[in-house]
MDTraj code that builds the backbone (N, CA, C; nanometers):
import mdtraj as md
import numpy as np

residues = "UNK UNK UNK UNK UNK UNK UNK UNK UNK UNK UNK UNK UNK UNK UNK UNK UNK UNK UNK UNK UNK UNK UNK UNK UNK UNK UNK UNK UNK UNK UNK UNK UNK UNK UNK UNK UNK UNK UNK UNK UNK UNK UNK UNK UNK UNK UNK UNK UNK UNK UNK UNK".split()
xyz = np.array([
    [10.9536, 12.6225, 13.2162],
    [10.8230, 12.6759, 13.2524],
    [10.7488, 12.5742, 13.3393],
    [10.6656, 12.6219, 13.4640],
    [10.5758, 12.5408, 13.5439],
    [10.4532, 12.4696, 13.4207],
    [10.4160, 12.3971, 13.5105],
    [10.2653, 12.3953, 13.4199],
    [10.1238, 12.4759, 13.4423],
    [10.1756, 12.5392, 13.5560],
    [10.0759, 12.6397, 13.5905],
    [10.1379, 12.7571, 13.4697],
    [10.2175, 12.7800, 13.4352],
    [10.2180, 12.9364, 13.3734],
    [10.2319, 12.8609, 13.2339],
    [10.2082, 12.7476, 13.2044],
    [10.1758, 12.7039, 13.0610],
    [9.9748, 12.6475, 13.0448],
    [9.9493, 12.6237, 13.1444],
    [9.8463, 12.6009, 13.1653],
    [9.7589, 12.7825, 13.1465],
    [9.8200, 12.8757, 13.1800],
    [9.8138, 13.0270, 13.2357],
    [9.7639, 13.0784, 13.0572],
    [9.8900, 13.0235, 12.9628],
    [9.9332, 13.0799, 12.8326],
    [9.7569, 13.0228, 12.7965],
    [9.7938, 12.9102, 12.7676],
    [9.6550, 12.7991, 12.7190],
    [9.5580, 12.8806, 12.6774],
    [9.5145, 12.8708, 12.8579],
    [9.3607, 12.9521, 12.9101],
    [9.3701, 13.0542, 12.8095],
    [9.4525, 13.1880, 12.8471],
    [9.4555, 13.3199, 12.7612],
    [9.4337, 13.2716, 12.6363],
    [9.4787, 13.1882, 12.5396],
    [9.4789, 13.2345, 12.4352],
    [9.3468, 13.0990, 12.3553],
    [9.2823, 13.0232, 12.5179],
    [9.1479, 13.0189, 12.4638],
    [9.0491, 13.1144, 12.4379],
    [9.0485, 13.1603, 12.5386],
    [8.9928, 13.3008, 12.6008],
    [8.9857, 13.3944, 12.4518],
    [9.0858, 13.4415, 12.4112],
    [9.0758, 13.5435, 12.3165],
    [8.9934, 13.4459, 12.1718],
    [9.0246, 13.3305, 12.1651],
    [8.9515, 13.2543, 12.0621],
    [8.8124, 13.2196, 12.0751],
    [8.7596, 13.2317, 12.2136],
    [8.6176, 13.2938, 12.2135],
    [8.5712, 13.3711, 12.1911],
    [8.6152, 13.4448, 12.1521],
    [8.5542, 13.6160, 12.1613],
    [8.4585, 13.5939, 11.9995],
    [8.3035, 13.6004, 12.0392],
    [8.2393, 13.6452, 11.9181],
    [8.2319, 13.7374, 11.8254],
    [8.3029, 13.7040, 11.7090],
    [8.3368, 13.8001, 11.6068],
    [8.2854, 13.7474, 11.4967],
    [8.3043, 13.6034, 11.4488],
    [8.2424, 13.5627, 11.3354],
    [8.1273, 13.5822, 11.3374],
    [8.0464, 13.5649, 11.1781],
    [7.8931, 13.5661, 11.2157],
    [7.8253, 13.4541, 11.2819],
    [7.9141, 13.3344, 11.2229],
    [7.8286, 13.2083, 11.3288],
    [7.8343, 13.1986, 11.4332],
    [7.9377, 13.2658, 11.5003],
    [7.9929, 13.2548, 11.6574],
    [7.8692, 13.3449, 11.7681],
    [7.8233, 13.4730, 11.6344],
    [7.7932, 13.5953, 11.7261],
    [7.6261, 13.5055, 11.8313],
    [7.5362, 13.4293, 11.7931],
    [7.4491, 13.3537, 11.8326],
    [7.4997, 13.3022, 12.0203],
    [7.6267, 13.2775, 12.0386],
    [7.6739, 13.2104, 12.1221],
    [7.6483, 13.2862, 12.2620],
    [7.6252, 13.4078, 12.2413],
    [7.6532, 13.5297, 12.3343],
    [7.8022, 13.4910, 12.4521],
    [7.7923, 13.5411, 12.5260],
    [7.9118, 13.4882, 12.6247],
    [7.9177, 13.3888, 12.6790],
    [7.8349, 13.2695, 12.6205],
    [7.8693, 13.1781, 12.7152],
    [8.0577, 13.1121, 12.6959],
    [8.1220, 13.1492, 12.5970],
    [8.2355, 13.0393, 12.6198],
    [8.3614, 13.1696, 12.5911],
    [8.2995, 13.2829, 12.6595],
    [8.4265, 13.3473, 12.7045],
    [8.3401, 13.3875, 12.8717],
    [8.2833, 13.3517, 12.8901],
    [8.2409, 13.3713, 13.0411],
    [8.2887, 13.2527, 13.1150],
    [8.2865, 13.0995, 13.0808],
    [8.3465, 12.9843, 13.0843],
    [8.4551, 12.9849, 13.0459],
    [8.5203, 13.0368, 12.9899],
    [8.6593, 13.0746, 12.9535],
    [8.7732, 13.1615, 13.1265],
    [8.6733, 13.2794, 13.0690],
    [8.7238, 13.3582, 13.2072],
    [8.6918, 13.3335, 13.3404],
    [8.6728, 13.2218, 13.3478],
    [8.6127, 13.2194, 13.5084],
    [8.7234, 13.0669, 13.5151],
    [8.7430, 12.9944, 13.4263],
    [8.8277, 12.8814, 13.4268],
    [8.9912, 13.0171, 13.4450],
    [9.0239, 13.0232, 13.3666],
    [9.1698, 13.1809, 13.3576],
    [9.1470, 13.1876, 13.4915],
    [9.0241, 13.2481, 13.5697],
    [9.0275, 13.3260, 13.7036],
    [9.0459, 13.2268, 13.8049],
    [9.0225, 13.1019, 13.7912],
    [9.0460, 12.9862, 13.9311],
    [9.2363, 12.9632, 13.8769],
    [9.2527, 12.9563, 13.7512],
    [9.3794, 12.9150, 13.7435],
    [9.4841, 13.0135, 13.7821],
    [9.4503, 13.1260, 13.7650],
    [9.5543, 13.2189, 13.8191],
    [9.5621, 13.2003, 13.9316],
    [9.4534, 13.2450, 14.0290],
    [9.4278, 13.2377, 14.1511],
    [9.5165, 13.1035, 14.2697],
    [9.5108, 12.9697, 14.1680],
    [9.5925, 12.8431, 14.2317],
    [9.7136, 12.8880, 14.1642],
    [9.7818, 12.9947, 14.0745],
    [9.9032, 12.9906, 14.0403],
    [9.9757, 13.0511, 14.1578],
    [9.8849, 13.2040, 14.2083],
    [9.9524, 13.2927, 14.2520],
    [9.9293, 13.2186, 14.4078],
    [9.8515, 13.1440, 14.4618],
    [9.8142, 13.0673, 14.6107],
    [9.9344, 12.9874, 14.5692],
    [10.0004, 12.9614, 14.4596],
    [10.1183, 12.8335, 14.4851],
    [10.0730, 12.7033, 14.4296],
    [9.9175, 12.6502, 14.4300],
    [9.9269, 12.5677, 14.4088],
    [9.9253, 12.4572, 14.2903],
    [9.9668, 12.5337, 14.2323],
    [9.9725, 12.4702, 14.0524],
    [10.1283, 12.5194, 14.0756],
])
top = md.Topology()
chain = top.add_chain()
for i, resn in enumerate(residues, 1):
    res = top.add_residue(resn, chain, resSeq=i)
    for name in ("N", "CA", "C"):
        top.add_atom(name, md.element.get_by_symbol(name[0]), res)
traj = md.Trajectory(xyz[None], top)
């Protein structure tokens, strides 16, 4: 595996571990799956440009 498509896995499955579901989490609103997905969205983006 590259380290871009392990770097790829990472992101995703930070991403889903943001998601506010607990009750302490729910306070957070989107900030750390909006920071989540926008980090996912530059990394794909340098996967599929090649450069990762």
């Amino acid at each position: 595996m590259s380290i871009g498509a392990i770097l790829l896995v990472v992101l995703i499955l930070l991403l889903l571990g943001a998601i506010p579901v607990w009750p302490h989490s729910r306070s957070w609103g989107y900030a750390p799956g909006g920071t989540l997905g926008t980090l996912l969205l530059l990394i794909l983006i340098l996967v599929l440009l090649g450069y990762l």
